[in-house]
Structure formats: C-alpha cells, structure tokens
C-alpha positions as CSV (number, residue, x, y, z in Angstrom):
1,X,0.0,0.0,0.0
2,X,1.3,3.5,-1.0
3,X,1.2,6.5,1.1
4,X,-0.3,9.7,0.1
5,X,-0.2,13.2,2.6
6,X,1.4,10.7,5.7
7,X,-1.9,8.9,5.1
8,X,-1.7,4.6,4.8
9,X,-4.5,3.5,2.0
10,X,-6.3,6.9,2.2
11,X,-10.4,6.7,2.7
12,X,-11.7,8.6,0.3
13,X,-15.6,10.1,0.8
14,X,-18.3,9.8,-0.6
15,X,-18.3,6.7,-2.1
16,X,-19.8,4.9,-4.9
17,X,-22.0,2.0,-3.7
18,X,-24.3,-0.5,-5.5
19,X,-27.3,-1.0,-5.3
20,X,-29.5,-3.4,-4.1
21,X,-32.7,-1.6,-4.9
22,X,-34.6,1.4,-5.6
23,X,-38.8,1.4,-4.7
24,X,-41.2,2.5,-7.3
25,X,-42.4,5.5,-5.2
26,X,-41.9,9.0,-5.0
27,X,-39.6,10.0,-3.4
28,X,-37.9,6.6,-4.1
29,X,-36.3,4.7,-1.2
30,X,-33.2,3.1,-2.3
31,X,-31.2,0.2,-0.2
32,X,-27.2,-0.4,-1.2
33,X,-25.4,-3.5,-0.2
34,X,-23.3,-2.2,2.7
35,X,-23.2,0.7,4.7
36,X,-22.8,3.8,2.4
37,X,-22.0,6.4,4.9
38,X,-23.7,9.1,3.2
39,X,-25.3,12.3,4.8
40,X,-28.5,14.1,4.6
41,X,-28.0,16.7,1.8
42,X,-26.0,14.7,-0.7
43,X,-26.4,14.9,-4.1
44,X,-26.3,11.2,-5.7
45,X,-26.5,10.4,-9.0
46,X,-27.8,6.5,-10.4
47,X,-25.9,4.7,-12.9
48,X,-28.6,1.9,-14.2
49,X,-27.0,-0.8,-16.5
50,X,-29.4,-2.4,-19.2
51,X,-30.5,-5.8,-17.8
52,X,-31.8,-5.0,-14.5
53,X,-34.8,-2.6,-15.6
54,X,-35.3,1.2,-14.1
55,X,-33.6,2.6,-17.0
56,X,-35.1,5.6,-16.9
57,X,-33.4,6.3,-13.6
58,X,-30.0,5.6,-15.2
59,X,-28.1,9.0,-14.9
60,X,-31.0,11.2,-12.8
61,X,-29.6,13.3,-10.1
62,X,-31.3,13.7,-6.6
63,X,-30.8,15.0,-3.7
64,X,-30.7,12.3,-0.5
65,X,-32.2,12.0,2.9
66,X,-30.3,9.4,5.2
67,X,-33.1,7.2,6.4
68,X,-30.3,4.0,7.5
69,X,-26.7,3.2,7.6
70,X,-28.0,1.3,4.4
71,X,-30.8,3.2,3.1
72,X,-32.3,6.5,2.0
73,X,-34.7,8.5,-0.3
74,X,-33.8,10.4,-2.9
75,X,-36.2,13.3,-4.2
76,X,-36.9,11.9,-7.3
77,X,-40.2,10.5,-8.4
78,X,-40.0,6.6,-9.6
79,X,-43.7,5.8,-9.5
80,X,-44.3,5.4,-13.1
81,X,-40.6,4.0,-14.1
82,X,-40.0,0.2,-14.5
83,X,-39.3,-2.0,-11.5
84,X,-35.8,-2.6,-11.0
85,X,-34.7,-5.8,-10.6
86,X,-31.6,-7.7,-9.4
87,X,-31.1,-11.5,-10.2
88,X,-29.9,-14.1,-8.6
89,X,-27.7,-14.8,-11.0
90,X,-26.0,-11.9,-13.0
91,X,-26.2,-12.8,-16.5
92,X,-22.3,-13.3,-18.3
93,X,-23.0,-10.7,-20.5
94,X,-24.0,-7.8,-17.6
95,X,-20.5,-6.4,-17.1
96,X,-21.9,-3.2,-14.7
97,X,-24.2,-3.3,-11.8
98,X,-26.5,-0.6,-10.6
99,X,-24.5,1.9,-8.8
100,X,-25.2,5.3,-6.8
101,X,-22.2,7.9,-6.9
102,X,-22.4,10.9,-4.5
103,X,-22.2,13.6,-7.1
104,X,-21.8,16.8,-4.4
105,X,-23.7,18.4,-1.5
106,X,-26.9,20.7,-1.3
107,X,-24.5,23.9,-0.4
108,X,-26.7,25.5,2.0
109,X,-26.0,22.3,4.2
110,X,-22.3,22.1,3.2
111,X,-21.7,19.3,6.7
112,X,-19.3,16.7,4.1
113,X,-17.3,19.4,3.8
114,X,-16.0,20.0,7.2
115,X,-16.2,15.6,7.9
116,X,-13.1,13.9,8.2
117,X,-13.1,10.5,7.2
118,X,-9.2,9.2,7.2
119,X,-9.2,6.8,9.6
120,X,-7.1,7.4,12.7
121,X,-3.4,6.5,13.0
C-alpha cells in the first residue's frame, strides 16, 4: 500500500456504492449492499446498467435523505418508471451493476465538507 499526505491507504468520501434496490415510489427509497456512509444533503447520482430494468433512472440526479446506515430517499419520483430488478444470478454478458455515486452536496448544508473520514493512525 502506497502512502499519500502521511496517510496509509487513504479513505476517500463519498463513495460509490451499489445498489440493491430502488422502490417504485416517489420520493424513491433506495437500499445499497453495505453501509454507504452518506449524509442528509448529498447529491447522488444513479448509474442503471441495461439488464436489470429502471432505465429511466439511469443517470438522474437527486438530492438524499439518510433514512439508515444502508438506506435512504432520494427526491426523485419513480412511481411510473420500471421495476428494478436484481437477479440471482448476473447474466455473463451484464459487465456493470447498478451503482449510486455521490455527485456533491446541497450547499446550504455544506456538513461533508467539514467531515473527516481518514481513519485514525
């Protein structure tokens, strides 16, 4: 592992998490497969892969509120889009899965950017 700033494997925030799925409701709730460590505020942006459905959520932009260590609703209105839908088995020829990537911050909150998130030496 390299060093960077006197920092061992550097943590860097907000991450991209995937998804393990996104409600048909508005706003739309969406659950990722391990902690995501977001914060109320964040903007998120969806990156939807053909094959698992909910294309028309494929790169919308929302603002989140942090509802679990897992979960939380994004401001964007999914009622009428198509279910989206994770199998069992991914297909050989799906080479992405759904992702979420924190895209920036509602700047009247502006709490990421006084968080420090390196872990402690």
């Amino acid at each position: 592992m390299g060093r960077w700033n006197g920092q061992e494997s550097p943590t860097f925030q907000p991450a991209l998490r995937l998804i393990q799925s996104i409600t048909n409701a508005n706003p739309a709730v969406v659950t990722t497969t391990f902690d995501h460590d977001y914060i109320t505020g964040t903007i998120i942006r969806f990156h939807i892969p053909e094959g698992y459905g909910m294309r028309q959520a494929d790169k919308l932009t929302g603002e989140i509120g942090v509802t679990g260590t897992d979960t939380f609703t994004v401001d964007i209105n999914t009622t009428s889009f198509d279910p989206l839908v994770i199998p069992g088995v991914i297909p050989y020829y799906i080479f992405a899965y759904p992702t979420v990537t924190a895209i920036g911050e509602n700047n009247n909150i502006l709490t990421a950017a006084v968080r420090n998130v390196l872990p402690d030496n």
